[in-house]
Backbone as CSV, one residue per row, in Angstrom:
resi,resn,N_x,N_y,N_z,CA_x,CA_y,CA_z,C_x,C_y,C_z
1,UNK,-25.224,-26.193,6.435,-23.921,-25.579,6.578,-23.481,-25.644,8.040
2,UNK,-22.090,-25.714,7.910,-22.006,-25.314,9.712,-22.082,-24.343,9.954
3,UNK,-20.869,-23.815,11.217,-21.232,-22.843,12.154,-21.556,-21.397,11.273
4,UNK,-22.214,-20.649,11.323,-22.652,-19.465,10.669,-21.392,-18.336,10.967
5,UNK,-20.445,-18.431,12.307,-19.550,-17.486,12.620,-17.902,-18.073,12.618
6,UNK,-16.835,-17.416,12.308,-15.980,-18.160,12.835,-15.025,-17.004,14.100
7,UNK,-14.329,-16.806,14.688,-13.311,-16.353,16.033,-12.632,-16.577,15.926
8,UNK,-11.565,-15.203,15.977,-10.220,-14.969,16.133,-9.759,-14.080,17.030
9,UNK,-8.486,-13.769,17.229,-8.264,-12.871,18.168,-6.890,-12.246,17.490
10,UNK,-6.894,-10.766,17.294,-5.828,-10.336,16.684,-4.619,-10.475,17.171
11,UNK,-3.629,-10.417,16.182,-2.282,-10.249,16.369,-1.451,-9.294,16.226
12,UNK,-1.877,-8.517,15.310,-1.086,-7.358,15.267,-0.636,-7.743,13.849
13,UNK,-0.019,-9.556,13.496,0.493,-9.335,11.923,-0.304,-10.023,11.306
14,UNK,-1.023,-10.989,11.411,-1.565,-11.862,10.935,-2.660,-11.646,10.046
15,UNK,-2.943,-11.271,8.702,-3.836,-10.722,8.211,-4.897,-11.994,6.968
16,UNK,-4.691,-13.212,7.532,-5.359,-14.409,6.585,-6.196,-14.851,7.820
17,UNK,-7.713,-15.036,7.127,-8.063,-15.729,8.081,-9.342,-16.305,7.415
18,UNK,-10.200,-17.715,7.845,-10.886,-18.461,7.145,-12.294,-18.104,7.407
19,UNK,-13.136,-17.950,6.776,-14.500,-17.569,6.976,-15.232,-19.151,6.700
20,UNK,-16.418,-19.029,7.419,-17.277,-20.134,7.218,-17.858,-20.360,6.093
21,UNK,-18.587,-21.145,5.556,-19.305,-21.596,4.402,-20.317,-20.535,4.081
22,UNK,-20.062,-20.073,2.627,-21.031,-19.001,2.306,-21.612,-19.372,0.870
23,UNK,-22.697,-18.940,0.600,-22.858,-19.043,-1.027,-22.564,-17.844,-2.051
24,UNK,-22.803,-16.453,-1.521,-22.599,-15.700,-1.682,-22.002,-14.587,-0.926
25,UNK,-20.716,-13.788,-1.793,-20.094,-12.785,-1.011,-20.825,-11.464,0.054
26,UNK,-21.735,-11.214,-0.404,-22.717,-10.157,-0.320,-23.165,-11.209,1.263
27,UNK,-22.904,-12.259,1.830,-23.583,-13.048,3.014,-22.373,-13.165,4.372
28,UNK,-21.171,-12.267,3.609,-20.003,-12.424,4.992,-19.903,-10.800,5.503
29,UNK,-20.153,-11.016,6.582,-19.962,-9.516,7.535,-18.689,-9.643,8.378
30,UNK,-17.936,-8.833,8.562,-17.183,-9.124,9.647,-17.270,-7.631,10.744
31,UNK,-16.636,-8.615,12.186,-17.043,-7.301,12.660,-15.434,-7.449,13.466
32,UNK,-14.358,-6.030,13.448,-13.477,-5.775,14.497,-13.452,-5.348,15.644
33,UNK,-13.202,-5.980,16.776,-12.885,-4.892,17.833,-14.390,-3.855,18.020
34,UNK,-15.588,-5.005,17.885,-17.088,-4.421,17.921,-17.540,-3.584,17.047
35,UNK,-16.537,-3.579,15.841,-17.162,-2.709,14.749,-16.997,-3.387,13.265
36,UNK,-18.398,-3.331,12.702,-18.085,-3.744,10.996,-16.732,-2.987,10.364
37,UNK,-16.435,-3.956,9.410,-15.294,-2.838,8.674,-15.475,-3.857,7.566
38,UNK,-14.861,-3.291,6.270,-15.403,-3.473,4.820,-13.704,-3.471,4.372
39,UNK,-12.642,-3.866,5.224,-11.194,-3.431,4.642,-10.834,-4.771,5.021
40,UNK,-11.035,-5.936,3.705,-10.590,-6.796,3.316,-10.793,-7.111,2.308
41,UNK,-10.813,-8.443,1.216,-11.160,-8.982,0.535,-11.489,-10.366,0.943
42,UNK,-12.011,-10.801,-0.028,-12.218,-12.408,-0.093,-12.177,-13.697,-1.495
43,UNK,-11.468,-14.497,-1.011,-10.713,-15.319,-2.070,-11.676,-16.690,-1.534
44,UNK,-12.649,-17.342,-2.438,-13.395,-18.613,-1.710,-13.406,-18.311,0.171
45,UNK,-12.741,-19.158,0.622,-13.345,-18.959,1.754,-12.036,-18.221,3.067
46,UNK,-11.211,-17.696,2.430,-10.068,-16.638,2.693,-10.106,-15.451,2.635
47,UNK,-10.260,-15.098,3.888,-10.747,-13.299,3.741,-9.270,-12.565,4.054
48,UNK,-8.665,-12.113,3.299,-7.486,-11.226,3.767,-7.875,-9.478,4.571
49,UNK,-7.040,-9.393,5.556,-7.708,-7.892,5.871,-6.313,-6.885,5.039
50,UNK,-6.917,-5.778,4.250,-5.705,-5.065,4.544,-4.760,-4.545,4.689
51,UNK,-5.400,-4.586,6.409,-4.158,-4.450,7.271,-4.551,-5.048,8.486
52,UNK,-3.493,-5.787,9.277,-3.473,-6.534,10.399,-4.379,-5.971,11.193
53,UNK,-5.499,-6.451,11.630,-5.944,-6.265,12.897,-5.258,-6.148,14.364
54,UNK,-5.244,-5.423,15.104,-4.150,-4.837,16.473,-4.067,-6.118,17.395
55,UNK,-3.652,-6.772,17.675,-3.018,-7.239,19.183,-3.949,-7.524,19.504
56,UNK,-4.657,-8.342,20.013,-5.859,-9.099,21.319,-7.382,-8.266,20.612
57,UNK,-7.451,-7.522,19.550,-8.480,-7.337,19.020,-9.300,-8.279,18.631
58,UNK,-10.684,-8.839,19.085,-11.536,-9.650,18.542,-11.807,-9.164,16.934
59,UNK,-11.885,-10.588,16.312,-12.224,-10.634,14.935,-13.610,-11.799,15.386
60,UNK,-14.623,-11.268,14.335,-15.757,-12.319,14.314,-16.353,-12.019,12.947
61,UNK,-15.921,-12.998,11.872,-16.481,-13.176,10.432,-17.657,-14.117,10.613
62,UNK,-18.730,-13.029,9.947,-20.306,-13.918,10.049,-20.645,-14.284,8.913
63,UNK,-21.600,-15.251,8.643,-22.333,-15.643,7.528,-23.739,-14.860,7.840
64,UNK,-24.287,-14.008,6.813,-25.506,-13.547,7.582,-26.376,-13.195,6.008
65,UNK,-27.408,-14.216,5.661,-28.097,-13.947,4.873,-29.626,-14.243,5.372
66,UNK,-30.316,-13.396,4.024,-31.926,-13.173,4.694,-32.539,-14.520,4.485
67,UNK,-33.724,-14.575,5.663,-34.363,-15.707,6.207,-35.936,-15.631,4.899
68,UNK,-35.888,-14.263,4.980,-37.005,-13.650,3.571,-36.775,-14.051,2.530
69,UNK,-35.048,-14.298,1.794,-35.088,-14.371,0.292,-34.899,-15.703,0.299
70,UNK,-35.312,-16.394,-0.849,-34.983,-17.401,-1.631,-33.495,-17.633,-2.053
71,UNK,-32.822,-18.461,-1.970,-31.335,-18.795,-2.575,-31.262,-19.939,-3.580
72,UNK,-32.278,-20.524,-3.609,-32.628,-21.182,-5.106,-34.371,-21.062,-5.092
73,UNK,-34.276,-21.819,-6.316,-35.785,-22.287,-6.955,-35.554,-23.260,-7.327
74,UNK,-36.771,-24.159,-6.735,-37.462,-25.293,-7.121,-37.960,-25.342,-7.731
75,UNK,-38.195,-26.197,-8.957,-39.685,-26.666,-10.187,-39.890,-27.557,-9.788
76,UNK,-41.529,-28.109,-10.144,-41.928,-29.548,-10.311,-41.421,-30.022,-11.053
77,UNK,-41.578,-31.440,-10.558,-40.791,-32.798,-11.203,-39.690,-32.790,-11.386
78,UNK,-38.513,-31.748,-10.697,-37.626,-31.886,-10.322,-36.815,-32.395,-9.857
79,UNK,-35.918,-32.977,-9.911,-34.862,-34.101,-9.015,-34.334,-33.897,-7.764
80,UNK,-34.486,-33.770,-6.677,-33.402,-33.353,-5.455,-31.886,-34.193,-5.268
């Protein structure tokens, strides 16, 4: 996958913005203005907030899943 994060910088109206490659929803964090917040949704890879994030507020949507779990399974004699 690429970059794990993507950067924005608020506007005050602008409330669409693109998140990086995820497999699962439960794997995008975002953080505002140095704080998580949970007040958006997400459409594939379109996270709407809302409500506009303020003026020159940093936005940073992460991809952040565990290094511990499995995200598939392999069998033998399997095809790759």
């Amino acid at each position: 996958m690429a970059l794990s994060y993507n950067e924005y910088i608020g506007d005050g109206s602008l409330t669409t913005f693109t998140t990086p490659p995820y497999l699962e929803q439960s794997h995008i964090k975002v953080i505002v203005g140095g704080e998580f917040t949970t007040s958006y949704t997400l459409s594939g890879t379109t996270l709407t907030f809302n409500t506009a994030p303020e003026n020159g507020l940093a936005i940073r949507i992460v991809r952040s899943s565990s290094s511990d779990q499995r995200l598939t399974d392999y069998a033998d004699a399997s095809l790759l």
